[in-house]
C-alpha positions as a printed NumPy array, in Angstrom:
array([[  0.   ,   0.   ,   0.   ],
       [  1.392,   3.29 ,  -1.032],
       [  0.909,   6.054,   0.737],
       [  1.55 ,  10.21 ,   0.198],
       [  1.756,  10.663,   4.161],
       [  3.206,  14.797,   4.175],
       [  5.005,  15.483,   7.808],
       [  5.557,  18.792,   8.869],
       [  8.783,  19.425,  10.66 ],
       [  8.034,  21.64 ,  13.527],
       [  9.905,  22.919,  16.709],
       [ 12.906,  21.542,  15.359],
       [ 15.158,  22.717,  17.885],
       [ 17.959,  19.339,  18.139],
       [ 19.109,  17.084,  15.461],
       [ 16.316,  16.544,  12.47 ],
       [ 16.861,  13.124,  12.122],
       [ 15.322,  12.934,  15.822],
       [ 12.492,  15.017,  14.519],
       [ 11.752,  12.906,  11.631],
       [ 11.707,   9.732,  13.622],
       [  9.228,  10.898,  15.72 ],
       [  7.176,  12.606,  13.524],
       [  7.045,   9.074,  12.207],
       [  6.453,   7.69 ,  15.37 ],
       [  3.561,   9.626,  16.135],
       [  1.466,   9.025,  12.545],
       [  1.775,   5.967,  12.811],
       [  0.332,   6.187,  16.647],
       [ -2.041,   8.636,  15.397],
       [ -3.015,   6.066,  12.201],
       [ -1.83 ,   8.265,  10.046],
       [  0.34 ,   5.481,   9.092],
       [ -1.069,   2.466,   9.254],
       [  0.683,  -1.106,   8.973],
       [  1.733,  -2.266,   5.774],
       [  1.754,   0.999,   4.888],
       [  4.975,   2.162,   1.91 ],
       [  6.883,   5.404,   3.492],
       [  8.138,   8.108,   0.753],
       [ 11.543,   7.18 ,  -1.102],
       [ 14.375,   8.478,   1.186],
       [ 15.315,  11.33 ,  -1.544],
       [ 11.45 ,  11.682,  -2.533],
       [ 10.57 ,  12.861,   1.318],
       [ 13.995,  14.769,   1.789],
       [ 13.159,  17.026,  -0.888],
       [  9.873,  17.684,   0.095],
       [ 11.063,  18.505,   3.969],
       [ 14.366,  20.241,   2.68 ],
       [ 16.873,  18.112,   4.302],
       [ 19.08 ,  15.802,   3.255],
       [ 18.764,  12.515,   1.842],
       [ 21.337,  11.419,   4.447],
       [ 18.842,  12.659,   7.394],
       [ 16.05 ,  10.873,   6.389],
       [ 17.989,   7.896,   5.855],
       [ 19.064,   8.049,   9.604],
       [ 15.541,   7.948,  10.61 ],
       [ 14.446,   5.644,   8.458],
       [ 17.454,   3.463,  10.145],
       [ 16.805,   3.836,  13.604],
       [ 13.087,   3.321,  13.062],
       [ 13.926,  -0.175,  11.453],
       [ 16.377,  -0.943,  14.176],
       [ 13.533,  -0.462,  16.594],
       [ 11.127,  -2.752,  14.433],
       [  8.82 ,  -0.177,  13.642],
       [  9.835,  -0.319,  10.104],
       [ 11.202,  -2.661,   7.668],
       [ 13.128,  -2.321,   4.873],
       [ 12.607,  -4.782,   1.535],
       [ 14.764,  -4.767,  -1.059],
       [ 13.646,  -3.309,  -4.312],
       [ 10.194,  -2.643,  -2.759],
       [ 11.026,   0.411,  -0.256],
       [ 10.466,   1.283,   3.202],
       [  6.92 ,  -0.246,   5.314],
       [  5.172,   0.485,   8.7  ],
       [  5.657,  -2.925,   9.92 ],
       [  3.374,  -5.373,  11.255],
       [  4.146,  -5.961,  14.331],
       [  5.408,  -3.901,  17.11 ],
       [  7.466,  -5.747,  19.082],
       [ 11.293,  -5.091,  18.465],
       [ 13.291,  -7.741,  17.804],
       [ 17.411,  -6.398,  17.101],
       [ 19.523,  -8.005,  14.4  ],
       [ 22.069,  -8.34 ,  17.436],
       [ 22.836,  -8.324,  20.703],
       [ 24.932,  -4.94 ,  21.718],
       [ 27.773,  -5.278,  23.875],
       [ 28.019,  -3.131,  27.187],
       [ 30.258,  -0.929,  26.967],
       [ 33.423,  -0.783,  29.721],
       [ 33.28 ,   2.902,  31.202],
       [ 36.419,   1.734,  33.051],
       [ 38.126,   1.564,  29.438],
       [ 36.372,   4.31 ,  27.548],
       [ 36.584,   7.316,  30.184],
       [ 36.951,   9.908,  27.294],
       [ 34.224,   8.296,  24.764],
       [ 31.667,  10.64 ,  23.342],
       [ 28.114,   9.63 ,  21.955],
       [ 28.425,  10.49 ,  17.877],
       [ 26.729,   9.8  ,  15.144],
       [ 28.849,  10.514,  12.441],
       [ 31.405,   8.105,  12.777],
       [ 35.283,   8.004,  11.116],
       [ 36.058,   4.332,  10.266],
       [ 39.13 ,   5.556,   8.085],
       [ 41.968,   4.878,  10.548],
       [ 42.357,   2.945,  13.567],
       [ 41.727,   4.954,  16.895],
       [ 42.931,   3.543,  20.325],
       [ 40.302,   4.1  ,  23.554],
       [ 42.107,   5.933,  26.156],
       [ 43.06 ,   3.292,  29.03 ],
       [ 45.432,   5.885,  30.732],
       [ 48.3  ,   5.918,  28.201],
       [ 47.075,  10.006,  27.812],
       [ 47.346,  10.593,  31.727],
       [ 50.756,   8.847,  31.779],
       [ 52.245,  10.93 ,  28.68 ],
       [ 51.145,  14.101,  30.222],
       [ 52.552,  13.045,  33.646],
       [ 55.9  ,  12.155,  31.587],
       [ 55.897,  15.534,  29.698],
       [ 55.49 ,  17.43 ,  32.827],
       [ 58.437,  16.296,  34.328],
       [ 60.448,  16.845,  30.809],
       [ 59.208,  20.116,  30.551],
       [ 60.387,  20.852,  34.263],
       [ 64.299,  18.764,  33.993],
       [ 64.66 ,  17.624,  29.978],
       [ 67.843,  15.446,  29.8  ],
       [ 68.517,  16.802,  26.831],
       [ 68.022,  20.34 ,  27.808],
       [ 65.703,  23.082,  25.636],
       [ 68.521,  24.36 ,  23.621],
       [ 70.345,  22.329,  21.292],
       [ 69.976,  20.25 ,  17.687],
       [ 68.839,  16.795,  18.107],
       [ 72.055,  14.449,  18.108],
       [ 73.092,  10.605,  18.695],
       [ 74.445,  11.08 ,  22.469],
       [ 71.365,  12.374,  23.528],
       [ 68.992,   9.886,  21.528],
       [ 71.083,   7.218,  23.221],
       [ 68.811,   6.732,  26.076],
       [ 65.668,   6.617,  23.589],
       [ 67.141,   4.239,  20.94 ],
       [ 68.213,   1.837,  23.988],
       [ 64.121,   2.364,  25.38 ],
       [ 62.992,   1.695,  21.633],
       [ 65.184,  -1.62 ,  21.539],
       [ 63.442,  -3.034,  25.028],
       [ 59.889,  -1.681,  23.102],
       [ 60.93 ,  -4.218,  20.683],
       [ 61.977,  -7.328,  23.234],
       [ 58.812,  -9.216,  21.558],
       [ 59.606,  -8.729,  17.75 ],
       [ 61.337, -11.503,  16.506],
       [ 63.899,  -9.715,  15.152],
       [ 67.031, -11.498,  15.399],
       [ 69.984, -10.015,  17.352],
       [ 69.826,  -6.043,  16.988],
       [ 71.501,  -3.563,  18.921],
       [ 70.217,   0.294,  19.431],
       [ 73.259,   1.37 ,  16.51 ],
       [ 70.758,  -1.058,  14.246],
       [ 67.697,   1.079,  14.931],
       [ 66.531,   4.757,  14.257],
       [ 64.032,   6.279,  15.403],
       [ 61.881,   7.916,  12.764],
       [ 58.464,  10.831,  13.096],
       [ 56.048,   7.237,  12.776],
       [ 55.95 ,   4.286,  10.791],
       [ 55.372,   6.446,   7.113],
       [ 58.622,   8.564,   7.785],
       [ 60.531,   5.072,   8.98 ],
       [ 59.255,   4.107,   5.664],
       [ 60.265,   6.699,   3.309],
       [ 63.913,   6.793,   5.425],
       [ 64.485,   3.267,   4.512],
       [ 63.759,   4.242,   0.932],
       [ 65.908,   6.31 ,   1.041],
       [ 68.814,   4.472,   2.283],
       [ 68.118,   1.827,  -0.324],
       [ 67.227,   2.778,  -3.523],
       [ 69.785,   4.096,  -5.971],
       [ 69.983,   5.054, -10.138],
       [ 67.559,   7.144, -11.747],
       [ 64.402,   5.219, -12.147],
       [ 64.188,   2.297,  -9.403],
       [ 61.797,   0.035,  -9.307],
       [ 60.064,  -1.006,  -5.828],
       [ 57.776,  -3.834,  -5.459],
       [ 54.521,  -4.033,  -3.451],
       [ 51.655,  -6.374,  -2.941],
       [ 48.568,  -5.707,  -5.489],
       [ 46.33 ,  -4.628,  -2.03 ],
       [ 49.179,  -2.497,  -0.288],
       [ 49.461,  -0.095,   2.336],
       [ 48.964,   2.963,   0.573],
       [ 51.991,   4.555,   2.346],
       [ 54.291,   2.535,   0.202],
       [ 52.984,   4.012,  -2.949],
       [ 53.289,   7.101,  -1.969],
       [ 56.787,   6.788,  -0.483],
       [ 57.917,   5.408,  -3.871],
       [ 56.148,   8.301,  -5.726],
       [ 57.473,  11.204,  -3.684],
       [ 61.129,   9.525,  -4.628],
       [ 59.957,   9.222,  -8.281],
       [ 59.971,   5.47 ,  -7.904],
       [ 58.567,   3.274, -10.229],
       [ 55.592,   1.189,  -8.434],
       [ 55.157,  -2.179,  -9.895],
       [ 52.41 ,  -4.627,  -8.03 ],
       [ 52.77 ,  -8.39 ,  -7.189],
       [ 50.055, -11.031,  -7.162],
       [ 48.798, -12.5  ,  -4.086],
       [ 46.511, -15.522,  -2.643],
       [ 45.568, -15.99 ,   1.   ],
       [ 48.702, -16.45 ,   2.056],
       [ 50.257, -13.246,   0.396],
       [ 52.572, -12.851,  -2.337],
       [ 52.855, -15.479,  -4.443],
       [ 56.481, -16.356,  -5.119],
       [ 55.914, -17.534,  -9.215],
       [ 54.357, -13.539,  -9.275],
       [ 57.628, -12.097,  -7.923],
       [ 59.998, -14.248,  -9.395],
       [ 58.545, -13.018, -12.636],
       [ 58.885,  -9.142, -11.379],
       [ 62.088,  -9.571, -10.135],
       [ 62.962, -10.958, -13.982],
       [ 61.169,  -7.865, -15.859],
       [ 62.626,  -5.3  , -13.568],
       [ 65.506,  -4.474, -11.419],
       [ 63.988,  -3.887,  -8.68 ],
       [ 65.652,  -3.114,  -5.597],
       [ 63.524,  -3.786,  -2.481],
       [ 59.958,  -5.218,  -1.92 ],
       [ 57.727,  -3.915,   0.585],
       [ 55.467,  -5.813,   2.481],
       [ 53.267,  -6.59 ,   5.103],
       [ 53.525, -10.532,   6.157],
       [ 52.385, -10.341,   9.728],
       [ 49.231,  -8.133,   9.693],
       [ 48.301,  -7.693,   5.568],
       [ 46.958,  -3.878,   5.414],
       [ 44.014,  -4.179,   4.204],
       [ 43.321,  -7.798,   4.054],
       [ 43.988,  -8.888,   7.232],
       [ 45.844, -11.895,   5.673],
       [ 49.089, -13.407,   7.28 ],
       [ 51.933, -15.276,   5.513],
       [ 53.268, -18.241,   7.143],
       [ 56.949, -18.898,   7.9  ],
       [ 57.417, -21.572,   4.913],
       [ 56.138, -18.686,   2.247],
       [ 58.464, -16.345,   3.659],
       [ 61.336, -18.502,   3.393],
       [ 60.086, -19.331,  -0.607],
       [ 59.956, -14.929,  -0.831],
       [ 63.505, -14.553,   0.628],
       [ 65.033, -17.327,  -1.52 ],
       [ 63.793, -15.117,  -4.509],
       [ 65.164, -12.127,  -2.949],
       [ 68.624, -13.435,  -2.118],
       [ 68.626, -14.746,  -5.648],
       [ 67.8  , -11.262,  -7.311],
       [ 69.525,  -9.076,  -4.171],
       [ 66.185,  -7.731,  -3.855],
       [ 65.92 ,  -6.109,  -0.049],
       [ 62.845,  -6.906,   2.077],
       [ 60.667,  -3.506,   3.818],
       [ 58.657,  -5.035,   6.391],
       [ 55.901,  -2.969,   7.498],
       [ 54.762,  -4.553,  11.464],
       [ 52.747,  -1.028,  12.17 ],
       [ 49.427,  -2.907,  12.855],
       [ 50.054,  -5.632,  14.614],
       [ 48.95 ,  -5.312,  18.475],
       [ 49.421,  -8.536,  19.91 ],
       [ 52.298, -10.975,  19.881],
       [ 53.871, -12.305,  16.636],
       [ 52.661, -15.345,  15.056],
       [ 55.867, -16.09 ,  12.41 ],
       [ 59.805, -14.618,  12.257],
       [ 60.183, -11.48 ,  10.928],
       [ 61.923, -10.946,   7.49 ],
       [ 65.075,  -9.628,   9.189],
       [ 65.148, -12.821,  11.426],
       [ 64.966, -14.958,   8.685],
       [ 67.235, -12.932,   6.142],
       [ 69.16 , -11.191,   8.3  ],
       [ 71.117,  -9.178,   5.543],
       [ 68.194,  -8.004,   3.824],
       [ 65.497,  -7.442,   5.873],
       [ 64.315,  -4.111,   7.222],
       [ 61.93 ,  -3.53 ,   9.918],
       [ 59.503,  -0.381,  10.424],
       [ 57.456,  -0.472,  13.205],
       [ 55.549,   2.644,  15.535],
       [ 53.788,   3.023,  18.492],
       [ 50.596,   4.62 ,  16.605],
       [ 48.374,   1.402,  16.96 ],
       [ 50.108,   0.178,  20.606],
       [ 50.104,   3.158,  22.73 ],
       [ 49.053,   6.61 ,  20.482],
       [ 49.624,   7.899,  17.244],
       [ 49.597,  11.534,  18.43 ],
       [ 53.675,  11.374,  19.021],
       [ 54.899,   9.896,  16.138],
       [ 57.071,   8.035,  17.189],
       [ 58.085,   5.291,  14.507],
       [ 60.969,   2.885,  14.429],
       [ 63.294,   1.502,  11.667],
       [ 65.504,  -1.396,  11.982],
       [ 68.263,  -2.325,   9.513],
       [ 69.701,  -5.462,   8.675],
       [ 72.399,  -6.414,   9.822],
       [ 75.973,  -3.713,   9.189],
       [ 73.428,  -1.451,   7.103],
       [ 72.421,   0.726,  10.594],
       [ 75.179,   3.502,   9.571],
       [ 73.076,   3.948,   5.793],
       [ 69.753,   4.122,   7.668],
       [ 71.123,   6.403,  10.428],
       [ 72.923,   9.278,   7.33 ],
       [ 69.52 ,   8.704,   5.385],
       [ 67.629,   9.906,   8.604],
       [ 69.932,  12.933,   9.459],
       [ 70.744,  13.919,   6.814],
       [ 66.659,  14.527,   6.203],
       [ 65.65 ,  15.644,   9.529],
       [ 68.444,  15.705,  11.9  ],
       [ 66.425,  13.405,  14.558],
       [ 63.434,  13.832,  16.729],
       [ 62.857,  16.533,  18.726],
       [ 64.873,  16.304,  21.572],
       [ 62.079,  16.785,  24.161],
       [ 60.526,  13.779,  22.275],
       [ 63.583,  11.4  ,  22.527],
       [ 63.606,  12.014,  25.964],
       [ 59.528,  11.046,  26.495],
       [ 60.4  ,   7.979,  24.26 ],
       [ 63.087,   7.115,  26.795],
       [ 60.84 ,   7.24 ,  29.526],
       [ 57.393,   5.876,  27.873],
       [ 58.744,   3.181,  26.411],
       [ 60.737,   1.344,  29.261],
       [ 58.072,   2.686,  31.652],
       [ 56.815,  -0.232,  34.199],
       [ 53.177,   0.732,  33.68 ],
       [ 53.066,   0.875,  29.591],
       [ 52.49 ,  -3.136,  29.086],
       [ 49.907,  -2.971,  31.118],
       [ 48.304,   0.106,  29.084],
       [ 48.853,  -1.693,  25.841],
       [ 47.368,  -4.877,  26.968],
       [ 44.021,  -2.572,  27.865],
       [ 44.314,  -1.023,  24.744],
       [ 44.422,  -3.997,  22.822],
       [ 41.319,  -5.492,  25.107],
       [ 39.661,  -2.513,  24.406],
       [ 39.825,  -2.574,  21.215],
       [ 38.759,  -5.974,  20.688],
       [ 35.46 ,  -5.455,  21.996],
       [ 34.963,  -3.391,  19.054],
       [ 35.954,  -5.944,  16.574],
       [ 33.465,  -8.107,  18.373],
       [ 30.603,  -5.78 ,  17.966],
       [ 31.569,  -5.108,  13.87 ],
       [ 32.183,  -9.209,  13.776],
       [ 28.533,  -9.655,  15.502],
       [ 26.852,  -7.49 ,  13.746],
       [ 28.23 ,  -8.206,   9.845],
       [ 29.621, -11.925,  10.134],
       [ 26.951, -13.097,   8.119],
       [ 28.512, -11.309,   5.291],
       [ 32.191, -12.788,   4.064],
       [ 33.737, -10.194,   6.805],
       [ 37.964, -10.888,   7.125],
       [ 39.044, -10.033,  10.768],
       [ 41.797, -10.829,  13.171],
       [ 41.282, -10.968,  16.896],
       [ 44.745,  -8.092,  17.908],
       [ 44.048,  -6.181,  14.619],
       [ 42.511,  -2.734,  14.631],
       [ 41.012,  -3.068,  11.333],
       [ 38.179,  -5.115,   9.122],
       [ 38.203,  -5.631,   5.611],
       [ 34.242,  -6.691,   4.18 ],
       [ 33.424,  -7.88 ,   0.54 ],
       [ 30.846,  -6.63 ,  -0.804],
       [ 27.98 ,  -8.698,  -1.415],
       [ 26.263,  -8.64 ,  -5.208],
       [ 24.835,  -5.182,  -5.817],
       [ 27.194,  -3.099,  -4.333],
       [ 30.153,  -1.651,  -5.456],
       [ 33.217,  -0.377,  -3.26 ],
       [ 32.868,   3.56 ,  -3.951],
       [ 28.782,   3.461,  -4.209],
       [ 28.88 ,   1.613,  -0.742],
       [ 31.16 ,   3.95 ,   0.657],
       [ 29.193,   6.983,  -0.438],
       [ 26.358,   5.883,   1.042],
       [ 27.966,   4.874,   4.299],
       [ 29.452,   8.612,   4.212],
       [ 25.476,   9.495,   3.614],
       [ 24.275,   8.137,   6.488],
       [ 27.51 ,   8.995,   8.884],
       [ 30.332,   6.42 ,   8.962],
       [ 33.724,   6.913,   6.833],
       [ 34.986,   3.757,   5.346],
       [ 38.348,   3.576,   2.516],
       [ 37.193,   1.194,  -0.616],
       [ 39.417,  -1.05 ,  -1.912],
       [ 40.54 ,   1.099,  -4.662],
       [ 42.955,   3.041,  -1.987],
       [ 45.13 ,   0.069,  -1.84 ],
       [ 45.867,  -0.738,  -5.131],
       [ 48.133,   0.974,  -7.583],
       [ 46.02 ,   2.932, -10.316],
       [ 44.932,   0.613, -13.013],
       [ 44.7  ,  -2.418, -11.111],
       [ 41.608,  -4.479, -11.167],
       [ 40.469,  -4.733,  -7.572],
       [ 37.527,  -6.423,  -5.544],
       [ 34.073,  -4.633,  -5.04 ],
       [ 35.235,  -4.643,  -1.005],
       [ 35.72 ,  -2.455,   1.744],
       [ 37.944,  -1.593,   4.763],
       [ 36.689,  -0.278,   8.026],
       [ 38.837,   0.614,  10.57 ],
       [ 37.957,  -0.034,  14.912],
       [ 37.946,   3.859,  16.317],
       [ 37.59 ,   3.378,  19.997],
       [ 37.896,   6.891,  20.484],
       [ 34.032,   7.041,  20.375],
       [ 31.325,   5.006,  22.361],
       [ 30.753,   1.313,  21.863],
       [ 27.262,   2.087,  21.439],
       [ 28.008,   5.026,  18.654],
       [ 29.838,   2.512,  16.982],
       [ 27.327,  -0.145,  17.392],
       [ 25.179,   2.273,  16.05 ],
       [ 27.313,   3.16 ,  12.901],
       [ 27.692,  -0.77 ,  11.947],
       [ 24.508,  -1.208,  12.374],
       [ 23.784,   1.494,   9.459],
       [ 25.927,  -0.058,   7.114],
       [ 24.591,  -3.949,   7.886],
       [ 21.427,  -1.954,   6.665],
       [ 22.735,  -1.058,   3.733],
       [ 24.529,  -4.212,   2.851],
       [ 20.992,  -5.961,   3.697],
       [ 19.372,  -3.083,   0.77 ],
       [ 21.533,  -3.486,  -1.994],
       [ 21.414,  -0.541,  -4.082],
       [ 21.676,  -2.619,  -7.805],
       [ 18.54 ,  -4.338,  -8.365],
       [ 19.988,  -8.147,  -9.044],
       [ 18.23 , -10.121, -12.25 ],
       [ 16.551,  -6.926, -13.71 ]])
């Protein structure tokens, strides 16, 4: 039954959406709308009201989450017939112990991971005080390697879980995050006048754009499940000279893959073969390793970048670079002679944070905390082919049929959550998947981001492609 129900938007004095939804509420208590009854076309009744599309879809959404409407594909939007509410899934509480800063939102940024706040903020501030009042390093001088000492020796303790290999603090420099660490180790690499630098087909963007701000040439490598497949970069390493291939084997950005030990010993058996160096990129993982690193297992090729951004904050960037082994003098000139070194009141809060006795403790929280994210996003979509990793601050989804990556992400930007498509990880004229990755930011509510899955399970449950017309 259609229907040409006209609301009036009156005394409209918080958020619309709120108004709509109970203007809605109240025809249909009034009988105005009756059950069964077929609601306006989102963009049909936001022109008519003069709001956005977006605003009457966020009505629409939380008046189906409630069970007072439904939603049929290719039909439209109904009263429905019963009354009762019965969820799609059951919400998590959230831990106010964990989340002491969280703020109720509706629009919701799903681009980059975001930590919750377990005390790592109150700590840094208490450590920055007591810089501010005694620095080691004093207020007044350039940034050198006596007084990073103390830092790069914290930074190699940070690192006591990475299997690394043997490393000393001359092996490792300390870098303004994990982009700068990578763009350093470019730099200390690559040589000639058109290199070539090889990344997996879905890549960290990062890489490309390191390679691109060198004037590197960017050539892709194919992958399965278990990452790149050696035939694929045997065949690259034949075509091109290329000097180093970046990677990430322990937590694949976007993916979520992993490659086991055995295919990392068939990928550095290529390398050795072509003296191709290894970039490891081990930004995202937050628990403990599942598989030796590159440098453990190729000691002489195999360079590390890691940061605290995902672990403790992202707001200090503070990265980390590890060479292999007699290359930590090329790494260290590349560094200064770009920027010097860190600040020096910086080296001397990495000194502190990362050897202090209360930071494993934060991290483990952190890493908790953010897990009970992943387990609302994982509750609420795991009917759909959802990759995930319990420790990994990120989800990638495939789209079911009728969706593609930037139309879904458009309308998940309509109705308030941010989400990267695929496209953002793959050089320019690669074919990629119709799919998706959302990233866990803790920094707002569990129940906003309940919320702000639950708006795009609605959309991946209303296809926008009508399938068999």
């Amino acid at each position: 039954m259609d229907t040409i129900w006209q609301p009036t938007l009156t005394d409209v004095a918080g958020p619309k959406y709120k108004t709509v939804a109970q203007t809605i509420r109240d025809g249909v208590a009034r009988g105005e709308l009756v059950e069964g009854a077929k609601l306006p076309p989102v963009r049909d009744l936001a022109w008519r009201l003069g709001i956005t599309p977006g605003t009457v879809a966020r009505a629409y959404t939380i008046l189906t989450n409630e069970g007072m409407l439904t939603a049929e594909v290719g039909r439209g939007t109904f009263v429905a017939s019963k009354r009762s509410f019965a969820p799609l899934y059951v919400p998590i509480e959230a831990n106010s112990a964990i989340h002491d800063e969280e703020q109720q939102t509706y629009q919701v940024n799903l681009f980059s991971p975001h930590l919750p706040n377990v005390g790592q903020a109150s700590l840094i501030r208490q450590l920055l005080s007591d810089i501010a009042h005694g620095s080691p390093s004093g207020m007044m001088h350039y940034p050198s390697r006596q007084n990073s000492l103390p830092a790069r020796q914290a930074a190699v303790s940070w690192l006591k879980n990475a299997p690394l290999g043997g490393f000393r603090e001359g092996d490792l420099t300390l870098t303004n995050g994990g982009q700068n660490a990578i763009l350093i180790v470019m730099q200390a690499v690559l040589k000639g006048r058109r290199p070539t630098v090889l990344v997996e087909e879905l890549a960290y963007p990062g890489f490309r754009r390191a390679a691109e701000l060198l004037r590197v040439n960017v050539v892709p490598i194919a992958m399965d499940k278990d990452g790149i497949i050696p035939e694929a970069l045997a065949a690259a390493c034949d075509a091109y000279e290329a000097q180093i291939l970046c990677t990430s084997p322990e937590v694949h950005n976007p993916t979520c893959g992993f490659t086991p030990e055995s295919r990392r010993k068939e990928i550095v058996e290529i390398a050795r073969k072509h003296d191709l160096q290894i970039l490891e990129d081990d930004c995202y993982r937050m628990g403990a390793a599942e598989a030796p690193t590159y440098r453990m297992i190729a000691p002489e090729r195999g360079w590390y970048v890691s940061s605290i951004s995902k672990t403790v904050t992202p707001s200090l960037r503070i990265g980390i670079a590890v060479a292999p082994e007699g290359k930590g003098p090329k790494l260290r000139r590349a560094a200064e002679h770009s920027f010097f070194g860190l600040a020096t009141p910086i080296t001397d809060l990495c000194a502190r944070l990362l050897v202090h006795p209360q930071l494993d403790l934060l991290t483990t929280k952190a890493r908790m905390g953010t897990n009970a994210f992943v387990e609302i996003a994982v509750n609420i979509l795991g009917g759909y082919d959802l990759h995930w990793r319990k420790d990994v601050p990120f989800l990638w989804l495939k789209l079911p049929e009728g969706w593609r990556a930037g139309a879904f992400c458009q309308a998940a930007e309509a109705v308030g959550v941010q989400i990267r498509p695929a496209e953002e990880f793959a050089c320019r004229d690669a074919r990629v998947p119709h799919a998706v990755r959302f990233a866990i930011n803790a920094g707002v509510s569990l129940e906003s981001f309940e919320a702000a899955i639950g708006r795009l399970r609605h959309l991946l449950d209303n296809p926008q492609e009508q399938i068999g017309v």
